[in-house]
MARMARMI-50233 format. One record per residue (C-alpha): residue in one letter; x, y, z; residue number from 0. Coordinates in steps of 0.2 Angstrom, whole numbers, always signed. Example, Ala and Ser with C-alpha at 12.3 -4.5 7.8 and 13.67 -1.06 7.14 Angstrom:
<nodes>
+------+-------+-------+-------+------+
! rogu !     x !     y !     z ! volo !
+------+-------+-------+-------+------+
!    A !   +62 !   -22 !   +39 !    0 !
!    S !   +68 !    -5 !   +36 !    1 !
+------+-------+-------+-------+------+
</nodes>
This chain:
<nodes>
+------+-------+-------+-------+------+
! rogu !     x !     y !     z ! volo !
+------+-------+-------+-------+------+
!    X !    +0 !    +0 !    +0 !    0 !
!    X !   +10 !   +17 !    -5 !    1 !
!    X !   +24 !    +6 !    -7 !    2 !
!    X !   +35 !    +4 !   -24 !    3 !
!    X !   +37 !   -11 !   -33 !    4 !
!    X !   +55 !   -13 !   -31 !    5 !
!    X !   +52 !   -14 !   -14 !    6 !
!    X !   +42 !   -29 !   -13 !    7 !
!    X !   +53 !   -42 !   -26 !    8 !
!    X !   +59 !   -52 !   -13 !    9 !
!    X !   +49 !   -57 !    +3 !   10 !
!    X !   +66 !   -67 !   +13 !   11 !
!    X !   +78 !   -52 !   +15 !   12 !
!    X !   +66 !   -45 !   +32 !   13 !
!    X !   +58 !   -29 !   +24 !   14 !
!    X !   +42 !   -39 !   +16 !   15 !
!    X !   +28 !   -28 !   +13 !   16 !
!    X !   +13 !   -43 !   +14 !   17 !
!    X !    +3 !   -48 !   +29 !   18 !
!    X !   +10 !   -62 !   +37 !   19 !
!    X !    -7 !   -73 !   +32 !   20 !
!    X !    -6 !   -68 !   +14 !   21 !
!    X !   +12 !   -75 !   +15 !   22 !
!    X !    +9 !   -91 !   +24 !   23 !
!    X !    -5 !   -94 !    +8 !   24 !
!    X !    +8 !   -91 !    -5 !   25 !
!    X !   +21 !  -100 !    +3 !   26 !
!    X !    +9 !  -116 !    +6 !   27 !
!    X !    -7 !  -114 !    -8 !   28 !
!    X !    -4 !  -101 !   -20 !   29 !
!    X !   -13 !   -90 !   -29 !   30 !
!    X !   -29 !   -99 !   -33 !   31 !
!    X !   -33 !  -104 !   -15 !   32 !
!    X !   -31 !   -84 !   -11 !   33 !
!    X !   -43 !   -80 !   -22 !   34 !
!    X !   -55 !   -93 !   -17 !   35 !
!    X !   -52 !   -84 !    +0 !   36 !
!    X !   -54 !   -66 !    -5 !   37 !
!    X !   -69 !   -70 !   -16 !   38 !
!    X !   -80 !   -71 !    +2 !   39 !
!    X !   -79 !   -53 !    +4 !   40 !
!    X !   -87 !   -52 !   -12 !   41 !
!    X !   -73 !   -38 !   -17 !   42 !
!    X !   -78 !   -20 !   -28 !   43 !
!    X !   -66 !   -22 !   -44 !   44 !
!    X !   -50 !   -17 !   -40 !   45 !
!    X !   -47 !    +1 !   -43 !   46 !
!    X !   -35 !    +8 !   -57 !   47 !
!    X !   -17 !   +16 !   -51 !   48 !
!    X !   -26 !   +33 !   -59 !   49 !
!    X !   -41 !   +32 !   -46 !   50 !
!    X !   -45 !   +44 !   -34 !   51 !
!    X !   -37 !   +41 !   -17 !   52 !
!    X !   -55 !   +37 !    -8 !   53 !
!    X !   -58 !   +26 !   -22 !   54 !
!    X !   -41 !   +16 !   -16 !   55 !
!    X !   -45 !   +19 !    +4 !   56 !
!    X !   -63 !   +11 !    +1 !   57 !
!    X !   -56 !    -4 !   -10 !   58 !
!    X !   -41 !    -6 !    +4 !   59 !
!    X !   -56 !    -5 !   +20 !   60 !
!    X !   -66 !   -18 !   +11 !   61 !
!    X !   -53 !   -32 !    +8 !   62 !
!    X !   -43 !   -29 !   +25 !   63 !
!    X !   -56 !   -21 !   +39 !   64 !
!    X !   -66 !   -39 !   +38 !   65 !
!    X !   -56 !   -49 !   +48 !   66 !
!    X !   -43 !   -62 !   +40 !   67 !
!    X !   -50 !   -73 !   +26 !   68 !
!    X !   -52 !   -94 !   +31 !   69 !
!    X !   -39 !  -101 !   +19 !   70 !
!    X !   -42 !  -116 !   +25 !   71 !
!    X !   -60 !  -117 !   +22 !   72 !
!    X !   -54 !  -110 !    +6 !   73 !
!    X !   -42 !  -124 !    +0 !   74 !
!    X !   -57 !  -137 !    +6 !   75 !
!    X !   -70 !  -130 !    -5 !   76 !
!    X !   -57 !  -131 !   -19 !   77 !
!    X !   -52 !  -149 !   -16 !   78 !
!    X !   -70 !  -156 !   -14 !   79 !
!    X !   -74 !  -146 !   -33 !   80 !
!    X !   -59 !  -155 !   -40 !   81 !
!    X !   -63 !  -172 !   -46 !   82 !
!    X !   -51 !  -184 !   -38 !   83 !
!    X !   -40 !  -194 !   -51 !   84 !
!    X !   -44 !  -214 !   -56 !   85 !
!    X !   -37 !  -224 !   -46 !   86 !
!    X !   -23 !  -237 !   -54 !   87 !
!    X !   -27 !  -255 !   -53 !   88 !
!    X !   -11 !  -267 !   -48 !   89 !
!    X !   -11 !  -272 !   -65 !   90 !
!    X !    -8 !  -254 !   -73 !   91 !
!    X !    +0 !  -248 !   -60 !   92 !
!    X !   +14 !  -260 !   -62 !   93 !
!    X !   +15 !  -264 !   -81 !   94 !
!    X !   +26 !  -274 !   -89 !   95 !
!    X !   +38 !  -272 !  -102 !   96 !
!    X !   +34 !  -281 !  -119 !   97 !
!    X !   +49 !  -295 !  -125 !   98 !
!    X !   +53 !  -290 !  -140 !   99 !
!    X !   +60 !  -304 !  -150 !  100 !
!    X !   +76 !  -301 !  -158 !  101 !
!    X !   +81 !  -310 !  -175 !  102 !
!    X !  +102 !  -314 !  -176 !  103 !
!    X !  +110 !  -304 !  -188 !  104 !
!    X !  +118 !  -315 !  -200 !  105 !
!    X !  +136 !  -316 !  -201 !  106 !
!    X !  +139 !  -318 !  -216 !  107 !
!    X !  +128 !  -318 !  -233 !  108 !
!    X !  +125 !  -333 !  -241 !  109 !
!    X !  +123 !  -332 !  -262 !  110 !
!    X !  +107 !  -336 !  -268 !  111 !
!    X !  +103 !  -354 !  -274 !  112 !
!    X !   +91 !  -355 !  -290 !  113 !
!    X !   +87 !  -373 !  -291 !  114 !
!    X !   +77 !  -371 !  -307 !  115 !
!    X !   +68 !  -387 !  -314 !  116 !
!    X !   +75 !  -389 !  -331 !  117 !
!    X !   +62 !  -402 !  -337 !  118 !
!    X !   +46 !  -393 !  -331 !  119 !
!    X !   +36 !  -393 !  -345 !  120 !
!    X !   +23 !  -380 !  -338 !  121 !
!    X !   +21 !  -363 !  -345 !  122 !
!    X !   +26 !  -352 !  -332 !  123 !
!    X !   +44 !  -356 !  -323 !  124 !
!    X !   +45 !  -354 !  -304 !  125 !
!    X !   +49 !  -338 !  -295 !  126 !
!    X !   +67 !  -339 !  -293 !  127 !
!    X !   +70 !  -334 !  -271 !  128 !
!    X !   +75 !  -316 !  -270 !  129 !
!    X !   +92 !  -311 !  -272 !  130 !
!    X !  +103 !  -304 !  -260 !  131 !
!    X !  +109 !  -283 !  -260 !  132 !
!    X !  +121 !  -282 !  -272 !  133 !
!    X !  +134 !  -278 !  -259 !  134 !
!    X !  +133 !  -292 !  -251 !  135 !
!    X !  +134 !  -303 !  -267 !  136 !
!    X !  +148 !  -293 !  -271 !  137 !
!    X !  +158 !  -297 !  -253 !  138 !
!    X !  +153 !  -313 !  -254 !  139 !
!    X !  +163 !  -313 !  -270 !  140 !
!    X !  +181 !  -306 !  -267 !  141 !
!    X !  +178 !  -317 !  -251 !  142 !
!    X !  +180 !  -332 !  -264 !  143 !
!    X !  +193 !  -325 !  -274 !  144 !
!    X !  +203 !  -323 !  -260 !  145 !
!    X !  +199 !  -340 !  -254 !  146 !
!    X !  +204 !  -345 !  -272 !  147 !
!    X !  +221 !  -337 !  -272 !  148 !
!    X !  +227 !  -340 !  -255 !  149 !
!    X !  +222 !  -359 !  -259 !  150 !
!    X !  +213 !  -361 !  -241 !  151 !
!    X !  +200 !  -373 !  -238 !  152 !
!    X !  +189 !  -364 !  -226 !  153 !
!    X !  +185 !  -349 !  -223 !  154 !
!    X !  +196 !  -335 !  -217 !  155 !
!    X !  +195 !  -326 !  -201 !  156 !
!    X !  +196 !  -307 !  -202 !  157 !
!    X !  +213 !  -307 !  -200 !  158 !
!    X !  +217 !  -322 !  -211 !  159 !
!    X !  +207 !  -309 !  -224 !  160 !
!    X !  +217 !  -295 !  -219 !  161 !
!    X !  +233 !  -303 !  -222 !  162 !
!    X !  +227 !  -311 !  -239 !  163 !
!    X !  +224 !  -295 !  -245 !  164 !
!    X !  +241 !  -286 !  -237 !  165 !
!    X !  +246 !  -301 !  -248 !  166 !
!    X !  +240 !  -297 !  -263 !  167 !
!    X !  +243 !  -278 !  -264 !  168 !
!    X !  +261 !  -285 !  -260 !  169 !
!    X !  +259 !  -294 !  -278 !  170 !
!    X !  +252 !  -282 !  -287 !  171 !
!    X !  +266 !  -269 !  -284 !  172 !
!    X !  +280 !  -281 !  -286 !  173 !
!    X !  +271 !  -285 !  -304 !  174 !
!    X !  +272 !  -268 !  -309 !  175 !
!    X !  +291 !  -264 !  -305 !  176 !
!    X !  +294 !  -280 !  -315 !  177 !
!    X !  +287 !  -274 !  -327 !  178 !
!    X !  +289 !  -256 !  -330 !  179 !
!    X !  +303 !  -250 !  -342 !  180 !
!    X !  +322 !  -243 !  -333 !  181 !
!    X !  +313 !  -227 !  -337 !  182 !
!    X !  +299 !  -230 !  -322 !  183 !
!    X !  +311 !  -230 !  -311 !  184 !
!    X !  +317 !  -216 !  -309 !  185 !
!    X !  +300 !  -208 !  -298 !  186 !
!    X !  +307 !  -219 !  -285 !  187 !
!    X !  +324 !  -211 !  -283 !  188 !
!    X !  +327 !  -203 !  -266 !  189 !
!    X !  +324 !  -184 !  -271 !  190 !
!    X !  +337 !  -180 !  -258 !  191 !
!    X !  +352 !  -189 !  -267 !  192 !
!    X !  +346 !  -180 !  -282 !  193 !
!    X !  +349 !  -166 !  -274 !  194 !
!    X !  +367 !  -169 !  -265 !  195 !
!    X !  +372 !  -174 !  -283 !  196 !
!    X !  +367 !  -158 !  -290 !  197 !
!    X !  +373 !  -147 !  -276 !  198 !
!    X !  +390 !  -157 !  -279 !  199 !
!    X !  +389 !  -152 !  -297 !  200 !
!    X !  +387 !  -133 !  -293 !  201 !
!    X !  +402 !  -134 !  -279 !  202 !
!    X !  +414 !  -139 !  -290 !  203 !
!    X !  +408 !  -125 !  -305 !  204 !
!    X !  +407 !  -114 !  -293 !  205 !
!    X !  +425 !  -116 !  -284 !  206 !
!    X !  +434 !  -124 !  -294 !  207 !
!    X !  +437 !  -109 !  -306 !  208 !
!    X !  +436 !   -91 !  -300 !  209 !
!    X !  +438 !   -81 !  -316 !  210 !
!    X !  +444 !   -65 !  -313 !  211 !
!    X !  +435 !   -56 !  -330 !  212 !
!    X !  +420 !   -48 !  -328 !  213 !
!    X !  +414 !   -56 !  -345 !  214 !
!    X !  +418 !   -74 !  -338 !  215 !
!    X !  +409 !   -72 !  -323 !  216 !
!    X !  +394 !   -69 !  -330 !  217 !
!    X !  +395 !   -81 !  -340 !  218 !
!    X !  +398 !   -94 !  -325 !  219 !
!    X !  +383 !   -85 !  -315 !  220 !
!    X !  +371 !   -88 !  -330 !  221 !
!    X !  +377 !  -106 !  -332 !  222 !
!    X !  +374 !  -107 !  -315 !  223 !
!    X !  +356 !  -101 !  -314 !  224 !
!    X !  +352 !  -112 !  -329 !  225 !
!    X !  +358 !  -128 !  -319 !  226 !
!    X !  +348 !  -123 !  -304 !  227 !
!    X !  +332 !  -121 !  -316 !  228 !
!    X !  +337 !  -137 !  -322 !  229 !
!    X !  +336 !  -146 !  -306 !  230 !
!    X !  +321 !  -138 !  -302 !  231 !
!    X !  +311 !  -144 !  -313 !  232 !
!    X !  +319 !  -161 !  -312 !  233 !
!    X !  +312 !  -162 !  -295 !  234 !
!    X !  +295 !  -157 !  -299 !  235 !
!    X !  +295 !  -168 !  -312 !  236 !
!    X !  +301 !  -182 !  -301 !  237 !
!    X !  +288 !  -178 !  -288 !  238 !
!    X !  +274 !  -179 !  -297 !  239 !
!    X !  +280 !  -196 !  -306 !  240 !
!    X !  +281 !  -202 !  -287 !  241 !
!    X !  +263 !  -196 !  -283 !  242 !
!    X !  +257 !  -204 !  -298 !  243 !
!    X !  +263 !  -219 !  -296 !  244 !
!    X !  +257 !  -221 !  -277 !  245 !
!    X !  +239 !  -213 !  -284 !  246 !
!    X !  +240 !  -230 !  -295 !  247 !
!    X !  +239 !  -242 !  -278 !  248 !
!    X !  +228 !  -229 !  -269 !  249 !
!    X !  +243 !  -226 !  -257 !  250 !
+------+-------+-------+-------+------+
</nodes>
């Protein structure tokens, strides 16, 4: 009453501005059960923060001069209107939890087997079973081409796989140094004694003559620039005939 709104946001510091009956309500019932309270008194409207101040004296009479409100009478009317919930039998109040029956995931594929009849004389040939995702078809068969190649009579565990393939990869890049030309090897020179040999090369044009002529030594300088050029390129060109080569295995 008169007071400002900043004043009454917190109602545990010891400066609340409520009567301590209208705490207790909100701390214990709340809102609803207040007004079921205050509604007794049959209440004018409440009057605007623009009313006349005998307007706000005769609103503040009527809703406090009356005595305290019965909140507990209150909160009784309010539970006797509220329909009580249904009660839970034993049997939904503790329900059980559907099995759900799991299937086993196979571990491996099988290939399809189309037994077809070859002397049915009928018109229409039997439905052959359906087929299998083509990925699993196409496991299944560089699982047999391995087992074919390695020459094993069961089949491989997954490391029995991996090593078969480690294997074959091992092949497949011993085939291709046999056969590639002198030419192909030349990617697989170390580019790092490609360059000590080069840098040799400079050292000794370098030192090895020190002209004293103006005319020779720019002559030596340009040689020199050209070689480096030279050797340059040579190592780019190497690099990427090393990358192309290891793009070839998908290395």
């Amino acid at each position: 009453m008169g007071r400002h709104v900043s004043q009454t946001k917190a109602i545990n510091t010891g400066t609340y501005l409520w009567y301590p009956a209208e705490l207790a309500v909100m701390r214990e019932v709340g809102n609803t059960v207040a007004a079921a309270a205050f509604a007794e008194f049959n209440l004018p409207p409440k009057p605007s923060k623009d009313a006349k101040p005998a307007e706000k004296v005769a609103y503040s009479q009527a809703k406090y001069g009356r005595g305290s409100p019965d909140f507990v009478a209150a909160a009784a009317r309010l539970r006797a209107a509220t329909p009580a919930a249904p009660s839970l039998s034993k049997v939904s109040a503790s329900p059980q939890i559907p099995t759900v029956k799991k299937t086993a995931n196979p571990t491996a594929a099988r290939l399809p087997s189309h037994d077809v009849d070859l002397i049915n004389f009928e018109d229409v040939l039997p439905t052959p079973p359906s087929a299998l995702s083509k990925a699993a078809v196409g496991k299944d068969e560089g699982m047999i081409e391995l087992i074919e190649a390695t020459g094993a009579t069961s089949y491989p565990s997954e490391e029995e796989l991996a090593k078969a393939k480690h294997e074959q990869k091992k092949v497949q890049i011993l085939a291709h140094f046999d056969a590639a030309p002198p030419a192909a090897a030349l990617p697989m020179m170390p580019l790092l004694a490609l360059g000590q040999a080069d840098h040799t090369f400079d050292s000794a044009l370098k030192y090895s003559t020190k002209p004293k002529c103006g005319l020779a030594r720019m002559k030596q300088e340009r040689l020199l620039c050209e070689r480096s050029k030279s050797h340059t390129q040579s190592l780019k060109a190497a690099e990427e005939r090393q990358m192309a080569f290891f793009a070839d295995f998908g290395l």
